[in-house]
DRENVOSE-27496 format. One line per 10 residues: number of its first residue (from 1); their letters; for each residue z, x, y of C-alpha. Coordinates in Angstrom, 3 decimals. Layout:
REM residues N
NUM = A = Z/X/Y  ...
This chain:
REM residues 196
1 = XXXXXXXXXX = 116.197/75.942/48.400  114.215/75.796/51.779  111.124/74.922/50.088  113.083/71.372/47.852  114.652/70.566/51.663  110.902/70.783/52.819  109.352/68.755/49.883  111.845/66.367/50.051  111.527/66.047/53.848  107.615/65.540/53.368
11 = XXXXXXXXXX = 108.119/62.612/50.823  110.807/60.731/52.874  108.102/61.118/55.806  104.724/60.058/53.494  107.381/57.069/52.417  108.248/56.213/56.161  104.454/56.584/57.222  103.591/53.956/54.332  106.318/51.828/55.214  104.859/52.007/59.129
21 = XXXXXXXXXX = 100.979/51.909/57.952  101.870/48.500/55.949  103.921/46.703/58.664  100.940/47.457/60.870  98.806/46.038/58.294  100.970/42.751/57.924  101.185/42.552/61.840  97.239/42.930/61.903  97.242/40.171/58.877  99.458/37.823/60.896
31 = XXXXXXXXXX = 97.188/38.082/64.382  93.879/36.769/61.386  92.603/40.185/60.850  91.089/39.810/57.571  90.661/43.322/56.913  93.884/44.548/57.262  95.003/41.462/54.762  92.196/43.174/52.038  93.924/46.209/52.583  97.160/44.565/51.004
41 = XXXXXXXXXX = 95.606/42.831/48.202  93.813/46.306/47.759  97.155/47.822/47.289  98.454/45.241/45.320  96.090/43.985/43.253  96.875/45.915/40.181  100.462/45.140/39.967  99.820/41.551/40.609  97.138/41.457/37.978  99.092/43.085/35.556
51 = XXXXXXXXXX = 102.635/40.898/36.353  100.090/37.953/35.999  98.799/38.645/32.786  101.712/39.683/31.115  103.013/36.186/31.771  99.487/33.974/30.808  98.093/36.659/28.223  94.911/35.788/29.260  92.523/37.784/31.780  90.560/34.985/33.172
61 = XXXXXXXXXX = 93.670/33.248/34.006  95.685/36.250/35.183  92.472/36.323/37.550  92.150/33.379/38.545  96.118/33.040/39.020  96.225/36.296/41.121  93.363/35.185/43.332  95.325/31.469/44.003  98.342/33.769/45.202  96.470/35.826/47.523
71 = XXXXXXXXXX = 95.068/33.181/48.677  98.482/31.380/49.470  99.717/34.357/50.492  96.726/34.706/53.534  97.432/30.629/54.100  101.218/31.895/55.179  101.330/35.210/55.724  102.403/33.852/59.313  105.593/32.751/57.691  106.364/36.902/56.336
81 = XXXXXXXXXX = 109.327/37.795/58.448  109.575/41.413/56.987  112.988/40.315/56.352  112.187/42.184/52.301  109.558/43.996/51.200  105.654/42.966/51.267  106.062/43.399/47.379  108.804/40.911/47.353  107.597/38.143/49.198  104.097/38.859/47.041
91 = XXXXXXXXXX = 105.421/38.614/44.063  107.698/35.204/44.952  104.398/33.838/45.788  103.034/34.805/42.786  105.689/33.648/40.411  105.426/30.324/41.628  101.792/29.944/41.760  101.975/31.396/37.786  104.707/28.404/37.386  102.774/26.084/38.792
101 = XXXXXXXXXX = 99.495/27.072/36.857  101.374/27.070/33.749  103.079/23.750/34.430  99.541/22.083/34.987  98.160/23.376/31.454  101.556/22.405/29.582  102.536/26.140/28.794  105.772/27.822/29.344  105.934/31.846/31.031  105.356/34.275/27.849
111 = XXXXXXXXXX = 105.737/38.105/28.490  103.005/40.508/27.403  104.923/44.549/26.742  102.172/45.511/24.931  101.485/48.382/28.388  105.581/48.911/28.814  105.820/51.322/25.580  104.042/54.357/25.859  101.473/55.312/23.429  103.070/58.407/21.976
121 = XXXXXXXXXX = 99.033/59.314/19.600  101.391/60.479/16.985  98.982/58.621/14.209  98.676/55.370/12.366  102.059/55.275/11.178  103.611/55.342/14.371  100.471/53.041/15.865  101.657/50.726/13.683  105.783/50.952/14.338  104.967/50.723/18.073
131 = XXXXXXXXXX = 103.076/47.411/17.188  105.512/46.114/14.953  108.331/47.143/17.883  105.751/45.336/20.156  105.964/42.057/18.225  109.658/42.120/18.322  109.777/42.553/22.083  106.991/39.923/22.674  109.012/37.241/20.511  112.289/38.360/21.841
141 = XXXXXXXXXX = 111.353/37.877/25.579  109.359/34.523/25.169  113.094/33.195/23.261  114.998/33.851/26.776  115.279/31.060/29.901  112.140/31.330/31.718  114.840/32.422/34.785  116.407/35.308/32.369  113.007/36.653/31.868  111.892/36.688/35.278
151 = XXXXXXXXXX = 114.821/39.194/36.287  113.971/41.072/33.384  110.219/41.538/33.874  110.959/42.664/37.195  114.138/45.061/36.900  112.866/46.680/34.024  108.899/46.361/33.972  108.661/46.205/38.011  111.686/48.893/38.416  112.599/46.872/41.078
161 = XXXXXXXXXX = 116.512/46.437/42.618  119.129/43.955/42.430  118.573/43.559/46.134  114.676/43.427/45.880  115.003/40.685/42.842  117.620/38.617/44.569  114.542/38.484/47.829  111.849/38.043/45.291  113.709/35.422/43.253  115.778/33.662/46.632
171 = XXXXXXXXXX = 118.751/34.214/44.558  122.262/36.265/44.986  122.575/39.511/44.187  125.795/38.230/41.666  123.272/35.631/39.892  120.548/38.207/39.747  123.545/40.237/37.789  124.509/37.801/35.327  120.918/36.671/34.395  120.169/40.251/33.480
181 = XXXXXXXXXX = 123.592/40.856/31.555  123.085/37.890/29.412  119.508/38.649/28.774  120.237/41.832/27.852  122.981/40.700/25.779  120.736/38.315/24.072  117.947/40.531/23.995  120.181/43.529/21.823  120.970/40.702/19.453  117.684/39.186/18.827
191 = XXXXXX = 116.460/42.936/19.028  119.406/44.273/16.325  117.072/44.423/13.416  114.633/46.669/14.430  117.310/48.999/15.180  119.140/49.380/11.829
């Protein structure tokens, strides 16, 4: 018992340490140390990449797209008030450079899940279920609102909370609710025949 009170203890201190290490990091950022700012995109970068390119589907673009959000993101990092999480106020940044990127070429948001199932190395059979079950996931997402997918990419892919997507997406907590019921409403119906 004394030893799960310890390990817990530990974690809840490694998780207030981080959460003191970044807003040192952010206050650095904020006074132009550029170091400290590459030590955010360092700890970032792969979930931004990956968000990215699950939206274009491409990798030069998901690059490209990542770097023009860290940029914007060093252009007004003065404007960070720590009022949500770094990750929040990252990823709004991000979404709306992706928008705007996709808006320029003509395209609409698409949603990769090819990473979201696990591979389970069963064999080809089940290869080529989890592919098929891919497909269906791929097609249902792109048919949702651009707005019902973004809650959706980032409760369920992100594992982020109501609170944290409300921040990220500058909306209530009671919209952030109802996009995700109706998507997933919409979702089990489009989703129905792979389940029967």
């Amino acid at each position: 018992m004394n030893d799960r009170i310890a390990v817990r203890r530990l974690s809840v201190d490694d998780n207030k340490l981080e959460q003191l290490e970044e807003l040192d990091l952010i206050s650095r950022s904020q006074r132009g140390d550029t170091s400290a700012f590459d030590e955010l995109v360092t700890r970032y970068r792969a979930r931004i990449l990956r968000l990215v390119y699950g939206i274009v589907n491409n990798e030069d673009d998901a690059w490209d797209i990542a770097q023009e959000a860290f940029l914007l993101s060093w252009l007004s990092i003065q404007r960070f008030e720590c009022r949500a999480s770094f990750y929040t106020w990252l990823y709004r940044v991000t979404m709306n450079v992706t928008r705007n990127s996709l808006r320029r070429q003509g395209r609409r948001m698409d949603v990769e899940l090819s990473d979201s199932i696990p591979d389970s190395g069963i064999g080809p059979e089940k290869n080529c279920q989890h592919g098929e079950i891919r497909e269906w996931l791929n097609w249902a997402l792109a048919e949702l609102s651009p707005e019902q997918r973004a809650v959706v990419m980032l409760k369920e892919l992100e594992g982020l909370q109501y609170r944290e997507i409300a921040q990220a997406l500058n909306l209530s907590i009671g919209t952030v609710m109802s996009r995700l019921f109706y998507a997933r409403k919409r979702l089990q119906s489009m989703l129905r025949p792979i389940y029967h």
